[in-house]
NUMARMAR-558179 format. One record per residue (C-alpha): residue number from 1; x, y, z. Coordinates in Angstrom, 1 decimal, always signed. Example, Ala and Ser with C-alpha at 12.3 -4.5 7.8 and 13.67 -1.06 7.14 Angstrom:
BEGIN
{torza 1,{+12.3,-4.5,+7.8}};
{torza 2,{+13.7,-1.1,+7.1}};
This chain:
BEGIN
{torza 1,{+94.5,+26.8,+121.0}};
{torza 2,{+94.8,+23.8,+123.6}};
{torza 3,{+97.4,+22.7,+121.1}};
{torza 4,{+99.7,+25.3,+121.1}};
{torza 5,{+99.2,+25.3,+125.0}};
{torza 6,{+100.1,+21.5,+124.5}};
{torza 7,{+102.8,+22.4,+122.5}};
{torza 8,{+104.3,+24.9,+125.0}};
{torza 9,{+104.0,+23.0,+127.7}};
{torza 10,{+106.1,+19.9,+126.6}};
{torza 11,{+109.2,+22.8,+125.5}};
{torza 12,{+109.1,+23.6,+129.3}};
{torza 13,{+109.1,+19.7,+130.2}};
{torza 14,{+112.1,+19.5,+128.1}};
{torza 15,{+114.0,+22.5,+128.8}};
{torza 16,{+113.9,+22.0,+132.9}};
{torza 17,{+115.4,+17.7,+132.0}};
{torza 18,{+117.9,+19.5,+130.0}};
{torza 19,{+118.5,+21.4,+133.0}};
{torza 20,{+118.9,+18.6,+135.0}};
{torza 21,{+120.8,+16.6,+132.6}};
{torza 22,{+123.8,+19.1,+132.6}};
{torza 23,{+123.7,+19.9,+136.0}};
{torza 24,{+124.4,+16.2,+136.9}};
{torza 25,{+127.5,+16.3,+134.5}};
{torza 26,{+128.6,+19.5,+135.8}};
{torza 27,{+128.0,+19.3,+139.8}};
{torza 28,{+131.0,+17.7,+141.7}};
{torza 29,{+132.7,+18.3,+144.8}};
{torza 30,{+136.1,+20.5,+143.6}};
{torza 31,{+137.2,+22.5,+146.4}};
{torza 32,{+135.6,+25.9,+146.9}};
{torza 33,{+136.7,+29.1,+148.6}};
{torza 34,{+135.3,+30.5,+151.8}};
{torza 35,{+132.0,+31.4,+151.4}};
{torza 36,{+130.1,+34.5,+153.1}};
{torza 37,{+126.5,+34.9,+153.2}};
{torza 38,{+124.3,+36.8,+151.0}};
{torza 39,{+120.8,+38.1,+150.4}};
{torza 40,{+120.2,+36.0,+147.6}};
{torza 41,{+119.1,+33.1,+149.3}};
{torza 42,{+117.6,+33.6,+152.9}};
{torza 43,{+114.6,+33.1,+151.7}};
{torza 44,{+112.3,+30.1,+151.6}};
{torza 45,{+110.7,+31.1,+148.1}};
{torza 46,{+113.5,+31.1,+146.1}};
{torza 47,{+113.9,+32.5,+142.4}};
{torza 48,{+111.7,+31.7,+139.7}};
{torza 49,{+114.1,+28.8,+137.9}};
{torza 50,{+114.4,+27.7,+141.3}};
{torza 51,{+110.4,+27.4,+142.3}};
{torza 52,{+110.1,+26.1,+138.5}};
{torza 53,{+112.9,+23.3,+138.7}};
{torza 54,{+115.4,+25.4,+136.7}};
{torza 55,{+118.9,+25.0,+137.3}};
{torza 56,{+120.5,+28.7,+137.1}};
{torza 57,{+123.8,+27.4,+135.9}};
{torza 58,{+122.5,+26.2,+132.7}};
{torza 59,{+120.0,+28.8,+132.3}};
{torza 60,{+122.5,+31.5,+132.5}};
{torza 61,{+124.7,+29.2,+129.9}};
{torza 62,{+121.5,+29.0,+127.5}};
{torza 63,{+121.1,+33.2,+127.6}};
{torza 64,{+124.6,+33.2,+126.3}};
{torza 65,{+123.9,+32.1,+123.4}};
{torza 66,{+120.4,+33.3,+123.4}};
{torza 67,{+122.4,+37.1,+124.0}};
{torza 68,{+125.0,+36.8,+121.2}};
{torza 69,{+122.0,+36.2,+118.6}};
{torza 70,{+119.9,+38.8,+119.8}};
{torza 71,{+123.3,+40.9,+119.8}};
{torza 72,{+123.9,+40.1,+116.3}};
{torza 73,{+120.1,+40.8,+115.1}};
{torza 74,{+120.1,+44.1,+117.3}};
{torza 75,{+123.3,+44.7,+115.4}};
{torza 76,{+121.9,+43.8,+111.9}};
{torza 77,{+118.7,+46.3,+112.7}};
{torza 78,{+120.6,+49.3,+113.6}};
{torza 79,{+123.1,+49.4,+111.3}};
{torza 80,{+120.6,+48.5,+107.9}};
{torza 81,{+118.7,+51.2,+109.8}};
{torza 82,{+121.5,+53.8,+109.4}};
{torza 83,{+122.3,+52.7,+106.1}};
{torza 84,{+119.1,+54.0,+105.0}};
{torza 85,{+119.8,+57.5,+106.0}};
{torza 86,{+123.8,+57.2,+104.5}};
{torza 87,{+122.8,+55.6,+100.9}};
{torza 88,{+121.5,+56.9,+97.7}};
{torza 89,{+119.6,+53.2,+97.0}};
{torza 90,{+118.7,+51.5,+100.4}};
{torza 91,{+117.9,+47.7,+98.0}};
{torza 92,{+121.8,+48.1,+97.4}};
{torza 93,{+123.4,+45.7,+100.1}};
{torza 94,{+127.2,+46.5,+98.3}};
{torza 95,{+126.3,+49.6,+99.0}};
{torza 96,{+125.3,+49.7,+102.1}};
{torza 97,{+128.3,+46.9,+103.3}};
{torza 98,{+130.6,+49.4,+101.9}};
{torza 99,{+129.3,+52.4,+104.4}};
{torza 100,{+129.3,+50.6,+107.4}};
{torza 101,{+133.1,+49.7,+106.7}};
{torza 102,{+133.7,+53.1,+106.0}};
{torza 103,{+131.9,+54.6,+108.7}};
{torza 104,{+133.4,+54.6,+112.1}};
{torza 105,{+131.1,+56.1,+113.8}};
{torza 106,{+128.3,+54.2,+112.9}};
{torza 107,{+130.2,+50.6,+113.4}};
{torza 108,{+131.0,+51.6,+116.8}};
{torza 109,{+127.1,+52.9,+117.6}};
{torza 110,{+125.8,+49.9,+116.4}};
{torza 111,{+128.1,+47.8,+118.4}};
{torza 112,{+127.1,+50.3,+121.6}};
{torza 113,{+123.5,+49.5,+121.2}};
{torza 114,{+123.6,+45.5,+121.4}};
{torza 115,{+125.9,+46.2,+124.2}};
{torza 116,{+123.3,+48.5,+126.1}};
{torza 117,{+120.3,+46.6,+125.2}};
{torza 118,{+121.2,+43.1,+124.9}};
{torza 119,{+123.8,+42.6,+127.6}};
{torza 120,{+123.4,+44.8,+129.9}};
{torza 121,{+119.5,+45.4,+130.0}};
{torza 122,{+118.6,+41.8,+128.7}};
{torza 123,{+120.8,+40.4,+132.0}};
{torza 124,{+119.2,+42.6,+134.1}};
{torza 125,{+115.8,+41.5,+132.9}};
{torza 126,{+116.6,+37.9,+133.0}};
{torza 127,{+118.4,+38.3,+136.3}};
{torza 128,{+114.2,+38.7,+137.6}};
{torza 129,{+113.9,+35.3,+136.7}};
{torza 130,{+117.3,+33.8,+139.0}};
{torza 131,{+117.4,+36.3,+141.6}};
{torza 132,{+114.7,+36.1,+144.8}};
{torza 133,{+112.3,+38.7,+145.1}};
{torza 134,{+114.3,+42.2,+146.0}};
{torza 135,{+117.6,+40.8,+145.7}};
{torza 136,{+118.4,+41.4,+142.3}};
{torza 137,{+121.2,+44.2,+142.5}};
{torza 138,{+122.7,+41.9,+145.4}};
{torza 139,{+122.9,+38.9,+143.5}};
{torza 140,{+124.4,+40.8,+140.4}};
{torza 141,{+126.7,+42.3,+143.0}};
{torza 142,{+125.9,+46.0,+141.9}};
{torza 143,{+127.6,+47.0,+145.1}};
{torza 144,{+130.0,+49.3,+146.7}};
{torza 145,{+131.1,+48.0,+149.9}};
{torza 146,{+133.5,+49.5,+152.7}};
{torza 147,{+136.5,+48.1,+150.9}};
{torza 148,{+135.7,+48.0,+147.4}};
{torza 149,{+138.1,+51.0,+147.0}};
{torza 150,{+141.3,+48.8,+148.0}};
{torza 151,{+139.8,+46.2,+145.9}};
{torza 152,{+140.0,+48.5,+142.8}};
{torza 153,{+143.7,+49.4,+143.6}};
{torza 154,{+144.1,+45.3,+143.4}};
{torza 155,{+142.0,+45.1,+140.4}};
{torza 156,{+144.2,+47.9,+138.4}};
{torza 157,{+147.6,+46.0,+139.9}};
{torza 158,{+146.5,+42.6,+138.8}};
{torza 159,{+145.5,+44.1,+134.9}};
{torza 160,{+148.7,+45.6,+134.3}};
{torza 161,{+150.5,+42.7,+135.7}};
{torza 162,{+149.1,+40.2,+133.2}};
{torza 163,{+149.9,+41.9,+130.3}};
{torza 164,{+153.0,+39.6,+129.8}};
{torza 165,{+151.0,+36.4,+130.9}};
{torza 166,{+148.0,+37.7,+127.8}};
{torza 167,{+151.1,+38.0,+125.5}};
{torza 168,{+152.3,+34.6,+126.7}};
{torza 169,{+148.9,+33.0,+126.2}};
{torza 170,{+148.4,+35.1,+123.0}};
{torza 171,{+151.7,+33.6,+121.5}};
{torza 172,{+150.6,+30.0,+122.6}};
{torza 173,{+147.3,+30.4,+121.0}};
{torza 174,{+149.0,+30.4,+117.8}};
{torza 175,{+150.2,+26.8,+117.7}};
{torza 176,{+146.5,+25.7,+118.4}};
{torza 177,{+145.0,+24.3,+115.2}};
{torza 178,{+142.8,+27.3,+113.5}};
{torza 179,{+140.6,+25.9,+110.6}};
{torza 180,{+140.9,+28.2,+107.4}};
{torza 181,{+137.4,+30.4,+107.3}};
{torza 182,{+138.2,+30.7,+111.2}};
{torza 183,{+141.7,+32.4,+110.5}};
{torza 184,{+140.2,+34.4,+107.4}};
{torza 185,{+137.3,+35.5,+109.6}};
{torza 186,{+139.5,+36.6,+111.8}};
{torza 187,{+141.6,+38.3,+109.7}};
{torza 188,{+139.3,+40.6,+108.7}};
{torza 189,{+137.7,+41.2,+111.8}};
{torza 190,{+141.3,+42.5,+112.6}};
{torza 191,{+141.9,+44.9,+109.6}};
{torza 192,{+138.2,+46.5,+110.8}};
{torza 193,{+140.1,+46.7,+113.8}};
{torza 194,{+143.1,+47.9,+112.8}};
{torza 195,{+141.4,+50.6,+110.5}};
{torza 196,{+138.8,+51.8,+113.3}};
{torza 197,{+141.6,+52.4,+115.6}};
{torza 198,{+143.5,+53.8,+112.8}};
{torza 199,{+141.1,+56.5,+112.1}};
{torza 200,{+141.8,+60.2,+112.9}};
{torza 201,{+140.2,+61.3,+116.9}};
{torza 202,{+139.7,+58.0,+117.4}};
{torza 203,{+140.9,+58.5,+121.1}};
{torza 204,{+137.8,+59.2,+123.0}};
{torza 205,{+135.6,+57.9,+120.7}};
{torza 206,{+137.4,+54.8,+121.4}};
{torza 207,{+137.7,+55.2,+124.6}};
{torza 208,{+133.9,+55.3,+125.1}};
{torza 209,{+132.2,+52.4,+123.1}};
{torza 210,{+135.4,+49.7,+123.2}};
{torza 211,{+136.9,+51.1,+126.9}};
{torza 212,{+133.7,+51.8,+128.9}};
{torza 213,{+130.4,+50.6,+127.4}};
{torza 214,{+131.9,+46.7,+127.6}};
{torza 215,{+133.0,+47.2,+130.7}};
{torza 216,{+129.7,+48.3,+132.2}};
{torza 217,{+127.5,+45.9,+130.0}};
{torza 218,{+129.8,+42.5,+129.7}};
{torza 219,{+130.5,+43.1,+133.3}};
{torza 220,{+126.8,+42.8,+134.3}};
{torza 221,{+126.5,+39.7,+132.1}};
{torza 222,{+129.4,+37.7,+132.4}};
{torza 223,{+130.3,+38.5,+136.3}};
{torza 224,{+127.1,+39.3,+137.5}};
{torza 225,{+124.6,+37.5,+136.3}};
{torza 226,{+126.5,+34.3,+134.4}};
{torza 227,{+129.0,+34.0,+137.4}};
{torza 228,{+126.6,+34.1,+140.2}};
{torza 229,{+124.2,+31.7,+138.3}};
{torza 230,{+127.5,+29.4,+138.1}};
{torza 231,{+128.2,+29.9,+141.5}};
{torza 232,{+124.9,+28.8,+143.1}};
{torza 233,{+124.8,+25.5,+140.4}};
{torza 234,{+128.1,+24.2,+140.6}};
{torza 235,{+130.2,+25.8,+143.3}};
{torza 236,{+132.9,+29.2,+142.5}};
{torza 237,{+135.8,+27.4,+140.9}};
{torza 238,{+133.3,+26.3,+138.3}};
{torza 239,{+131.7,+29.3,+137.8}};
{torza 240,{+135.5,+31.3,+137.7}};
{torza 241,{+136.7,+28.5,+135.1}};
{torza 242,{+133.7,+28.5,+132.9}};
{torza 243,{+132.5,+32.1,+133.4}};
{torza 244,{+136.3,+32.7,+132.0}};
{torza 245,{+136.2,+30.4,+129.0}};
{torza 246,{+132.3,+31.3,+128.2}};
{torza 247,{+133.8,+35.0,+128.2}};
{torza 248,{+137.1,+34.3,+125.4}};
{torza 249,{+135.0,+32.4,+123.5}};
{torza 250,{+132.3,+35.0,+122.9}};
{torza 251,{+134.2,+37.3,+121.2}};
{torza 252,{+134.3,+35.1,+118.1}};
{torza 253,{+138.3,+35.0,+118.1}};
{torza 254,{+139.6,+31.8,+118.3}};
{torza 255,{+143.2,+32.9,+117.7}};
{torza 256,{+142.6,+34.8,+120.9}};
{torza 257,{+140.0,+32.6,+123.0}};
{torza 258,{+143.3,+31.5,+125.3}};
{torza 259,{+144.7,+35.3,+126.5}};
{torza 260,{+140.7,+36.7,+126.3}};
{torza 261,{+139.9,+33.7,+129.0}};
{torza 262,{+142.4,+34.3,+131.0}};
{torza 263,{+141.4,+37.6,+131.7}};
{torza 264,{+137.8,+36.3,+132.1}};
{torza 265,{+139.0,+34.0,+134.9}};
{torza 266,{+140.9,+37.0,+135.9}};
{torza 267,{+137.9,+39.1,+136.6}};
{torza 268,{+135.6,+36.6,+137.6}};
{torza 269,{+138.1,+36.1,+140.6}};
{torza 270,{+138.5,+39.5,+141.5}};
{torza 271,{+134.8,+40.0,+141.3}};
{torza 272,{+134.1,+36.9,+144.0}};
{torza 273,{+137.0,+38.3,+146.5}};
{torza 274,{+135.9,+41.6,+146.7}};
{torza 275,{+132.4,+40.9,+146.6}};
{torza 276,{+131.6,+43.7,+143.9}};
{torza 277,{+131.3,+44.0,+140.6}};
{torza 278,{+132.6,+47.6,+140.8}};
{torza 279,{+136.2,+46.4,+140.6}};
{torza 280,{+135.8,+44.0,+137.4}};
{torza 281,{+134.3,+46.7,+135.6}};
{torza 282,{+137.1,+49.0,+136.7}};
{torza 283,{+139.9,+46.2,+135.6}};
{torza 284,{+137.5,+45.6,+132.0}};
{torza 285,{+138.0,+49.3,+131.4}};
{torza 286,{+141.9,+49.5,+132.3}};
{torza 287,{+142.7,+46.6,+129.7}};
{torza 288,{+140.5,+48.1,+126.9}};
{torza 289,{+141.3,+51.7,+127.4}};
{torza 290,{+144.9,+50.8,+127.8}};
{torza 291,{+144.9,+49.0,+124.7}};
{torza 292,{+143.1,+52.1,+122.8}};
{torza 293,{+145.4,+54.5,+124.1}};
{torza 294,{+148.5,+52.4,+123.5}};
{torza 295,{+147.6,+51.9,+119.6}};
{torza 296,{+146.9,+55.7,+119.4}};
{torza 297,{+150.4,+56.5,+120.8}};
{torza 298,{+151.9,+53.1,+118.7}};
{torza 299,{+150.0,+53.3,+115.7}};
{torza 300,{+152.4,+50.4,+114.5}};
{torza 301,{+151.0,+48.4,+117.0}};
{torza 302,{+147.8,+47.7,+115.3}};
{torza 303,{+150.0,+45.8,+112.5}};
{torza 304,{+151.7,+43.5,+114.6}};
{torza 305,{+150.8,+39.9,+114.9}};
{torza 306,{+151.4,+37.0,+117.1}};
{torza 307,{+152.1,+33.7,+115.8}};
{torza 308,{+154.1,+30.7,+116.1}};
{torza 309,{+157.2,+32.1,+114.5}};
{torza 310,{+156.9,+35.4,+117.0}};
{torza 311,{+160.3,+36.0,+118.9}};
{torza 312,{+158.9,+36.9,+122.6}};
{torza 313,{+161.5,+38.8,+124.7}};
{torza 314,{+161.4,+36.4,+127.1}};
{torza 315,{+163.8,+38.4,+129.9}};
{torza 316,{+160.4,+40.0,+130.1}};
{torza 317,{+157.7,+37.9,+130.0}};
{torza 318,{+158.8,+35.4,+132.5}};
{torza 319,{+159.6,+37.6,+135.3}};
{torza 320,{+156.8,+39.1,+134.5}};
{torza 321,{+154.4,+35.6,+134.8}};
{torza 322,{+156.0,+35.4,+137.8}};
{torza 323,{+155.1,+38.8,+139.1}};
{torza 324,{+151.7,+37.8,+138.4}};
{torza 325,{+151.5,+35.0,+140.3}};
{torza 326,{+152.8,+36.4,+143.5}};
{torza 327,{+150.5,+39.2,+143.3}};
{torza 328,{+147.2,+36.9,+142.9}};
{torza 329,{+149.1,+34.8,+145.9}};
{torza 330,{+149.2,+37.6,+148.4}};
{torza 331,{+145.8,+39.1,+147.0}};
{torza 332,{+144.1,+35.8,+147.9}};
{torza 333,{+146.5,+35.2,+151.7}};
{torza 334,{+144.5,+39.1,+152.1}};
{torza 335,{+141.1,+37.9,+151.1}};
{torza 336,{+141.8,+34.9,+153.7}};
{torza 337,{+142.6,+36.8,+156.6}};
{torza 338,{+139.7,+39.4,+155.5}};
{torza 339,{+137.2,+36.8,+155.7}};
{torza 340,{+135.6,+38.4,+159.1}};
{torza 341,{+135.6,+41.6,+157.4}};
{torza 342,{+134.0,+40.4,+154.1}};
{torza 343,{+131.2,+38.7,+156.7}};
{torza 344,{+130.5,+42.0,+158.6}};
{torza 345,{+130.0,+44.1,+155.2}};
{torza 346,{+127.5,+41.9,+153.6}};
{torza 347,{+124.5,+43.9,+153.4}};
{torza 348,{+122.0,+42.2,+155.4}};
């Protein structure tokens, strides 16, 4: 018994230097945006990490990974689970590989149930452990403010606007060196894809586990609980940038990781600006339900490909760069001059 307490005990030691460690890499002094108070730090306690000698930043990087295995074994559970109930012989694995590629529904439940129980109620639970005592739905900004409304309207604008810059980005991605079981990987994960969003009333099936279950639950993770751990380590253009790229890179697709960061860094900003986390989730669900509705209209969609040799109709997707640009320019000159605002709606 003292051993194991021993043992435990030198796993914390090393865990809070690790913390340490990377926080002295990471921590500089980049330029930050105005900053308004919160509740998440006006007291003299602290969080737990912080009492213990955690840094948040690296804590929130470490549930990352921790989430996407527990997503994957979650994942693994539930759908052997249903396999049971869908197969003559449950000790035939070809069998039972062979109904969850077949079966639509049950892919998309057992994607819906990491979702719900690892990201989204996993981040709240670990969120106890960064946030100060009561401040937990502050810190994850779970909040509708006065102008969180306007911010939405924004947050819809700015989605639609970068579809030519995630075409752009998607196109560049292809001259980026992909090694083979990567690009095979990936290739099947985009015929499952394809052939889910192929399937017959697919719409609001679709619609409800890809559009608004990830938009809820990666929402609450990735800008609430990973970008406000960033944010309080290293400072917001950190936690923007590598909130973003920690976001492309979970989804496993490295032929998309530069368009699917973007957008992270996309989100992450408009969740800072407006405070919220309302309009994020509302801009999440826009650019997957767009995408579901627009291969259910297109079907011929689902079979087109960007790569190097992809003709882009560029008298497009330059104006329409540029577009984006402006907007997020005169979306951040309103957030400037908002400032007193912003400072006045903080919950106390």
């Amino acid at each position: 018994m003292p051993k194991k307490k021993s043992n435990a005990l030198v796993s914390f030691v090393y865990l809070k230097e690790l913390a340490h460690w990377v926080d002295s890499l990471l921590l500089t002094s980049s330029p930050v945006m105005i900053e308004y108070p919160t509740t998440i730090s006006n007291t003299s306690n602290g969080s737990w990490y912080e009492r213990h000698g955690f840094n948040l930043g690296v804590m929130a990087i470490i549930w990352v990974f921790l989430a996407l295995i527990a997503f994957n074994v979650m994942a693994g559970l539930v759908g052997v689970i249903a396999a049971q109930f869908l197969v003559d012989d449950p000790t035939n694995v070809d069998a039972i590989m062979q109904v969850l590629s077949e079966q639509t529904t049950v892919f998309f439940w057992i994607n819906t149930a990491g979702q719900i129980t690892v990201f989204a109620l996993g981040s709240l639970l670990v969120t106890r452990l960064a946030a100060e005592p009561g401040a937990r739905r502050h810190f994850l900004r779970l909040q509708i403010n006065s102008d969180t409304h306007k911010y939405i309207l924004w947050a819809i604008v700015l989605t639609a606007a970068a579809y030519p810059m995630v075409i752009f980005l998607g196109w560049l991605n292809a001259f980026l060196p992909v090694p083979g079981w990567m690009a095979e990987m990936q290739q099947s994960m985009d015929e499952m894809i394809a052939k889910l969003l192929g399937s017959e009333n697919i719409l609001w099936m679709g619609l409800f586990h890809i559009g608004l279950i990830p938009s809820i639950c990666e929402e609450i993770m990735y800008r609430g609980y990973v970008q406000r751990s960033l944010e309080k380590s290293w400072g917001i253009w950190t936690a923007i940038i590598v909130s973003g790229l920690i976001f492309g890179a979970y989804h496993l697709q490295i032929t998309r990781i530069l368009p699917l960061a973007a957008l992270g860094m996309l989100f992450a900003y408009i969740t800072y600006v407006s405070n919220s986390l309302i309009p994020a989730m509302v801009a999440h669900l826009v650019n997957n339900g767009g995408q579901i509705i627009l291969s259910t209209i297109y079907p011929e969609i689902l079979d087109q490909e960007l790569n190097a040799d992809t003709d882009l109709p560029w008298v497009l997707i330059l104006p329409g760069v540029v577009i984006l640009i402006s907007l997020i320019s005169i979306f951040h000159k309103r957030y400037l001059a908002n400032i007193p605002s912003q400072l006045a709606n903080t919950p106390e």
